[in-house]
N, C-alpha and C positions, 0 to 999 in steps of 0.2 A: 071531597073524598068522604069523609063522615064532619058531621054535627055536633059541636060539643057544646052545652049549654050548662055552663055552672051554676050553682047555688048554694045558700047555706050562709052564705057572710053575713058580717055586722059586727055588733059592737061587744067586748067582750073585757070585765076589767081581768088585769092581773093573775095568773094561776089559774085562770078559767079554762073549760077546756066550748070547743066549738067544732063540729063536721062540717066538711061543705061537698058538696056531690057533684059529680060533671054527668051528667046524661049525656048519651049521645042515639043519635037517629040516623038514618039512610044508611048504617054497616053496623055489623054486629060487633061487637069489642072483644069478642072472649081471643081474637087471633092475633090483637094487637098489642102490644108494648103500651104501656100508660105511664105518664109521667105529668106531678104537680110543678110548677114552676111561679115564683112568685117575683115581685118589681115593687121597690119601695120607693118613693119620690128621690129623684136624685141618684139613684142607684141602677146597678144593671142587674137585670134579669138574672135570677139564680134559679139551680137546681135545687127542690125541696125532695121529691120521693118519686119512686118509680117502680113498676107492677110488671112484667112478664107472662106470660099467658099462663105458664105451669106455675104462677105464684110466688115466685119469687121477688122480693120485695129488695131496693136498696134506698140511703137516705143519707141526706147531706150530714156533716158530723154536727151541724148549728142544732140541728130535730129531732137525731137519734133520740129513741129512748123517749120520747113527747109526742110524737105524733107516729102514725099507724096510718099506711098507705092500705086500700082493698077492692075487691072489685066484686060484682054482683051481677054474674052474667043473664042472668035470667032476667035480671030489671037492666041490663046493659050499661050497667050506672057503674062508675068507677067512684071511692070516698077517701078522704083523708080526714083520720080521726087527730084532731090537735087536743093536746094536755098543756098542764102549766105553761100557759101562754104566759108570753112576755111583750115588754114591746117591740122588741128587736123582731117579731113576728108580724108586725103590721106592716101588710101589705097587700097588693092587687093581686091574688090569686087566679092562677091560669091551669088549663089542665090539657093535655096535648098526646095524639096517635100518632102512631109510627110503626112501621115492619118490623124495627129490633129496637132492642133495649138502648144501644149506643146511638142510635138517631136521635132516641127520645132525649138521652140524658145531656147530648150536646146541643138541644134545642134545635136542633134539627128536623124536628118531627114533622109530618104530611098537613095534618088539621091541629087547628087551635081553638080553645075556644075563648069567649070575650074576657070571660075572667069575673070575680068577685070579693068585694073588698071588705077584707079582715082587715079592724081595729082594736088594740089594746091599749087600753087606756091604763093609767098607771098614776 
C-alpha cells in the first residue's frame, strides 16, 4: 500500500527530548490517518499518537503533554516530537497508515513500517 521508513532513534538519557520521522513512498500521506505506535521487550504494542488529515492530533494519557505528533505533507513525512523522556519510553518505534483514525489507533492500519529504537537511559 504505501512505504514507511522510520528514523530518528537512539540513545537518549533522561529528560532528553528526541524526534523520529516515518517517510513514506509509493502514496501520498496528506489523505491518511497516521498513527505512532511503540513495543517494549516483553510488552504489547501500544498506542503512542495519531494525526488525521485535517490535523487533528490524539495521544495516549502515558505522553500527553511530552510528545507532539505532525505531519509535513510536502516532505510526506509524518514526526513525533518526544520531551522529557523517561525510561518507561523506551522502546521499538513504529509508525502505521490507515483510511480513518480508528483503524490506525486500533492497530489496525493498511501499512507499517519497521520501526526505530528509542533508548533512555536513566
Amino acid at each position: 500500500q504505501v512505504q514507511l521508513v522510520e528514523s530518528g532513534g537512539g540513545l537518549v538519557q533522561a529528560g532528553g527530548s528526541l524526534r523520529v520521522s516515518c517517510a513514506a513512498s509509493g502514496r501520498t500521506l496528506s489523505s491518511y490517518a497516521m498513527g505512532w505506535f511503540r513495543q517494549a521487550p516483553g510488552k504489547e504494542r501500544e498506542f503512542v499518537a495519531a494525526i488525521v488529515p485535517g490535523g487533528r492530533t490524539s495521544y495516549a494519557d502515558s505522553v500527553k503533554g511530552r510528545f507532539t505528533i505532525s505531519r509535513d505533507n510536502a516532505k510526506n513525512t509524518v514526526y513525533l516530537q518526544m520531551n522529557r523522556l523517561g525510561p518507561e519510553d523506551t522502546a521499538f518505534y513504529c509508525c502505521a497508515a490507515a483510511p480513518s483514525f480508528n483503524i490506525v489507533t486500533l492497530g489496525l492500519a493498511d501499512s507499517w513500517g519497521q520501526g526505530t529504537q528509542v533508548t533512555v537511559s536513566s
